[in-house]
C-alpha positions as CSV (number, residue, x, y, z in Angstrom):
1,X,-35.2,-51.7,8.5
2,X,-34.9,-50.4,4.7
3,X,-34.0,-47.0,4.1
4,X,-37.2,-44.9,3.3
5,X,-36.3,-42.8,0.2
6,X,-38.2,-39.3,-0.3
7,X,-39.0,-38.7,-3.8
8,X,-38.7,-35.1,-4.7
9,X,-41.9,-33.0,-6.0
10,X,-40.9,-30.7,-8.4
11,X,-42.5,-27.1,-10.0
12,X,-43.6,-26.8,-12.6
13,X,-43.7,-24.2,-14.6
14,X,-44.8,-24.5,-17.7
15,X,-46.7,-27.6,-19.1
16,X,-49.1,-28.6,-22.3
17,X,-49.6,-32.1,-24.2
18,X,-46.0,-31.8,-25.7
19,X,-43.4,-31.1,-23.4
20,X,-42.7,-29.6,-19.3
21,X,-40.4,-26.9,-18.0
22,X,-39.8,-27.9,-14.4
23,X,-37.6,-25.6,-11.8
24,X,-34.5,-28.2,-10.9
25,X,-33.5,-28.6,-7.1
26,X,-29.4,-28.3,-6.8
27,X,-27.7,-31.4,-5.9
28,X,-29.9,-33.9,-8.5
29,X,-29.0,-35.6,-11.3
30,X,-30.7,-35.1,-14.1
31,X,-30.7,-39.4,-15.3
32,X,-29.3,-42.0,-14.1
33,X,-25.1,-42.5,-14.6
34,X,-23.0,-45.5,-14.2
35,X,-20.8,-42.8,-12.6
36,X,-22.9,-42.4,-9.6
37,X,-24.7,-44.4,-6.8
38,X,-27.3,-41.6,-6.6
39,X,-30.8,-43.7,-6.3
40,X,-33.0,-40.2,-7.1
41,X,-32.8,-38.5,-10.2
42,X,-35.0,-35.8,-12.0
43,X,-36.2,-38.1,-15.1
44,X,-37.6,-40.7,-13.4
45,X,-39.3,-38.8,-10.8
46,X,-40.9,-36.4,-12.8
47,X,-42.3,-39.3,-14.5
48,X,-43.9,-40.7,-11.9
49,X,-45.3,-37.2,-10.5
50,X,-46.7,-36.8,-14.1
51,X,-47.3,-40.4,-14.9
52,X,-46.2,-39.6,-18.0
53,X,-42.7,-41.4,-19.8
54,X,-40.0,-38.1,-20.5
55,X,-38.1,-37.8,-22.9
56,X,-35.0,-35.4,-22.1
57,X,-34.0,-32.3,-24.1
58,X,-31.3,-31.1,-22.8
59,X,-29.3,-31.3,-18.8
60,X,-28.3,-29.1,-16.3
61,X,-25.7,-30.0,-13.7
62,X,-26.1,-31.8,-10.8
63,X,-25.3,-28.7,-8.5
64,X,-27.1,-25.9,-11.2
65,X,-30.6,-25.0,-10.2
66,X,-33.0,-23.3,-13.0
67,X,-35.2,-24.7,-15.7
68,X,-35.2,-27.9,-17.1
69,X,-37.4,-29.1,-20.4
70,X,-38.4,-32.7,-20.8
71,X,-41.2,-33.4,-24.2
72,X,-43.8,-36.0,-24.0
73,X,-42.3,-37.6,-27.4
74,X,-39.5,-38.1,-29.2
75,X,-40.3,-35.8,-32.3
76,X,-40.7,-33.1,-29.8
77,X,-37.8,-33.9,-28.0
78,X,-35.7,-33.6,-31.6
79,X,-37.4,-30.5,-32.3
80,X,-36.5,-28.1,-29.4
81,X,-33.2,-29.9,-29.1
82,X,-32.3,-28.6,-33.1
83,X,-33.4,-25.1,-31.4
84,X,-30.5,-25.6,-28.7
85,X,-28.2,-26.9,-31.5
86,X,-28.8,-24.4,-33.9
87,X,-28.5,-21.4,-31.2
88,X,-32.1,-20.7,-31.4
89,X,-32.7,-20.6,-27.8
90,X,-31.5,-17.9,-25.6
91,X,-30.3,-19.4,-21.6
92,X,-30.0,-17.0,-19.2
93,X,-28.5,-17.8,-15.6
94,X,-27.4,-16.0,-12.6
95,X,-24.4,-16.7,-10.6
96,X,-22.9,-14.9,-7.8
97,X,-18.6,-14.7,-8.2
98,X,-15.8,-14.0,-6.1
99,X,-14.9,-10.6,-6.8
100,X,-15.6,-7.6,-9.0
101,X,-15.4,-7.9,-12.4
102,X,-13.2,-5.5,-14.4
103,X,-16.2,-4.7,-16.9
104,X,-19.8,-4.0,-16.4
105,X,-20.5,-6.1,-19.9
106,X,-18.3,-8.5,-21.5
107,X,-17.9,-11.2,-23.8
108,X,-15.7,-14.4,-23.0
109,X,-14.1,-15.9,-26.2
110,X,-12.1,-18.9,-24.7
111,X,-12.1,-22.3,-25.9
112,X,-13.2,-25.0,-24.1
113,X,-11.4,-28.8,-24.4
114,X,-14.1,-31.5,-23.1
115,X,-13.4,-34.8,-21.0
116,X,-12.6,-36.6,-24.3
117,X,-9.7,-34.2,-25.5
118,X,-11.8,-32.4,-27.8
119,X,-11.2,-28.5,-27.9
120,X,-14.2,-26.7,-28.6
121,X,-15.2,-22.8,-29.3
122,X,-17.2,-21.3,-26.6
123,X,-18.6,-17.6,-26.0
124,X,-20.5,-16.7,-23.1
125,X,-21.5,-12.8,-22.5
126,X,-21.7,-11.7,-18.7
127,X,-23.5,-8.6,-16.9
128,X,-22.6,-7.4,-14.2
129,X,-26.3,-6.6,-12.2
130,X,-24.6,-5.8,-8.9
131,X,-21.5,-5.8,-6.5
132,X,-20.8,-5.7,-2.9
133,X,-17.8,-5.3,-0.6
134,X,-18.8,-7.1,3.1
135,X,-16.6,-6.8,6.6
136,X,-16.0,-10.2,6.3
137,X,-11.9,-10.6,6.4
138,X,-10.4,-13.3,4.0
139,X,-6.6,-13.5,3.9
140,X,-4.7,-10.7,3.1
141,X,-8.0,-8.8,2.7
142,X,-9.8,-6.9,5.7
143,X,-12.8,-7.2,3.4
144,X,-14.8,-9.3,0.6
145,X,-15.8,-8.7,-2.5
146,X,-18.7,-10.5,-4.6
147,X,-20.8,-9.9,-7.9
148,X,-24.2,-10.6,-8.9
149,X,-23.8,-11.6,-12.6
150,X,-26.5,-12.4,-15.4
151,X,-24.8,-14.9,-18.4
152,X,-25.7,-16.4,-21.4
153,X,-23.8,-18.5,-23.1
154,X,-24.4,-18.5,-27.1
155,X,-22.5,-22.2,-26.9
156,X,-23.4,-25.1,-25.1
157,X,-19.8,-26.7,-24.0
158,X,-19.4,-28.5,-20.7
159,X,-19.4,-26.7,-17.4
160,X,-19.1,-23.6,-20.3
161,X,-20.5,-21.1,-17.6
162,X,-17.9,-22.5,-14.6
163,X,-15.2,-22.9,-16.7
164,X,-15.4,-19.4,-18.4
165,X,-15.8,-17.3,-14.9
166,X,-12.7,-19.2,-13.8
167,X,-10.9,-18.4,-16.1
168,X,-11.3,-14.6,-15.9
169,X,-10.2,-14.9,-12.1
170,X,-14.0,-14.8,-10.9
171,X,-15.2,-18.3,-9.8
172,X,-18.4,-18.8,-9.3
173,X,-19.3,-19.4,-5.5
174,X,-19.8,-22.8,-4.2
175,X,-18.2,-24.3,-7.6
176,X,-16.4,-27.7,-8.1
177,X,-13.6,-28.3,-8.8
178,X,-13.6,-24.6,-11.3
179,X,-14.0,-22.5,-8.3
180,X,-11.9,-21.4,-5.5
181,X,-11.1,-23.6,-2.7
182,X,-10.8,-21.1,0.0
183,X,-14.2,-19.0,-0.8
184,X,-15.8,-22.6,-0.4
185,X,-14.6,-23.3,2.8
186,X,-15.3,-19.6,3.6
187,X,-18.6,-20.2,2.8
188,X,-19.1,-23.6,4.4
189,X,-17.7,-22.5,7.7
190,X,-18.8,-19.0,8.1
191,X,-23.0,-19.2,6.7
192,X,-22.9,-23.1,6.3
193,X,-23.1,-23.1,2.4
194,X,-22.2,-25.4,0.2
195,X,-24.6,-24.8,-2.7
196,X,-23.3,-23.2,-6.3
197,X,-24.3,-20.1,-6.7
198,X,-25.5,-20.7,-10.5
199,X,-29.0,-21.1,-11.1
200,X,-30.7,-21.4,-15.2
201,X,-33.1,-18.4,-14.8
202,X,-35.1,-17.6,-17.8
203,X,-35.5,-19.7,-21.1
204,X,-36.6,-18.3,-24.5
205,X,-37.5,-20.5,-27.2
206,X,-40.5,-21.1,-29.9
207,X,-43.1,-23.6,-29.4
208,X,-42.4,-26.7,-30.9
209,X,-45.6,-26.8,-32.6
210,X,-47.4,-23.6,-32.9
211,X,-43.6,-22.3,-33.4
212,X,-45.0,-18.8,-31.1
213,X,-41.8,-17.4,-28.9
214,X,-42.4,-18.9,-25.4
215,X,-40.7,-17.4,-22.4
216,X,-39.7,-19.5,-19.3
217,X,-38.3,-17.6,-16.2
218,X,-38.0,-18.9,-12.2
219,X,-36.2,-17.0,-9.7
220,X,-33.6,-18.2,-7.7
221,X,-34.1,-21.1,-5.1
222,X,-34.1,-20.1,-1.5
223,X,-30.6,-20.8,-0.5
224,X,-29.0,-18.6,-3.7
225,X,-31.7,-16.1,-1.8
226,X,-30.5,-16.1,1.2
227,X,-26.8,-15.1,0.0
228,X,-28.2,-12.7,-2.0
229,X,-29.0,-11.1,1.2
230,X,-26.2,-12.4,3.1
231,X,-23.2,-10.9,0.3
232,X,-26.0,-7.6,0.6
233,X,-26.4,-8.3,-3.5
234,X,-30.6,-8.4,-3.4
């Protein structure tokens, strides 16, 4: 008997004759990578549910959640992806981290060095929107500590977001391998998580034709909701 695979239906949230804004699942690729035996990914399903051919702008990782663009040509797709080149488009994500963080506002100005050896200069800036402190023992600790954070990051390095909040001592729950090892299996034993709690929020760029300032904004998917509630940081 062959194996019956579901297709995901995504939202959408935005959509005209030049390009989509979908809100991404976790746990999907965006396209297809010799690197993986995944058989679904977002591009070529999203084609199908449009019956349109995609052209992608730019990717989100396989375990991020949030907004994703895809044009309906390649001119268009060159067009908003100089706006993410040149800075012109303002990403904002939320992620939920261990701890609290030492500042209410901050700016992280770390370099990066990608999988090829290449060192890179990155700056992300981080709110803090709320923190908690839950009966939950961990450790040495008779309690547990977690922040709701809002970031954007004014580069666009690899895993820039993980990597940053890592390397401040305030991984982002859920994350691998940048996170911490004993909040996952916290998480995974305790509430039966293993999502990342990182999700690509709100998107501000100008229209690729009419040039107007277009905003794009989802809220988080239901399992980043539920430990919202759960770490008492809705």
């Amino acid at each position: 008997m062959e194996e019956v695979i579901e297709i995901p239906t995504f939202e959408v949230l935005y959509q005209d004759d030049s390009f989509i804004a979908i809100c991404k699942p976790p746990d999907i690729l965006v396209h297809r990578t010799s690197l993986s035996r995944d058989t679904v990914f977002v591009l070529q399903s999203l084609s199908k549910q449009v019956g349109k051919y995609l052209y992608p702008i730019h990717r989100l990782d396989r375990k991020t959640s949030g907004i994703l663009l895809f044009a309906y040509s390649s001119e268009v797709a060159k067009t908003i992806h100089e706006q993410f080149k040149t800075g012109q488009i303002t990403k904002t994500y939320l992620a939920i981290c261990r701890g609290h963080l030492p500042q209410v506002e901050m700016t992280i100005d770390y370099a990066l060095t990608n999988d090829r050896g290449k060192t890179q200069h990155a700056i992300t800036r981080i709110k803090v929107l709320k923190q908690s402190e839950i009966d939950v023992p961990h450790g040495k600790f008779q309690t547990s500590r977690y922040s709701l954070v809002k970031v954007k990051p004014l580069t666009g390095r690899f895993h820039q977001i993980r990597k940053h909040l890592k390397h401040i001592y305030h991984p982002i729950i859920g994350d691998r391998p940048h996170g911490c090892n004993k909040q996952n299996k916290l998480f995974k034993q305790r509430w039966n998580m293993t999502s990342m709690m990182l999700h690509a929020q709100q998107l501000q760029l100008h229209h690729p034709i009419t040039e107007e300032l277009m905003m794009i904004s989802t809220p988080p998917m239901q399992e980043f909701q539920r430990m919202l509630e759960t770490l008492e940081l809705g």
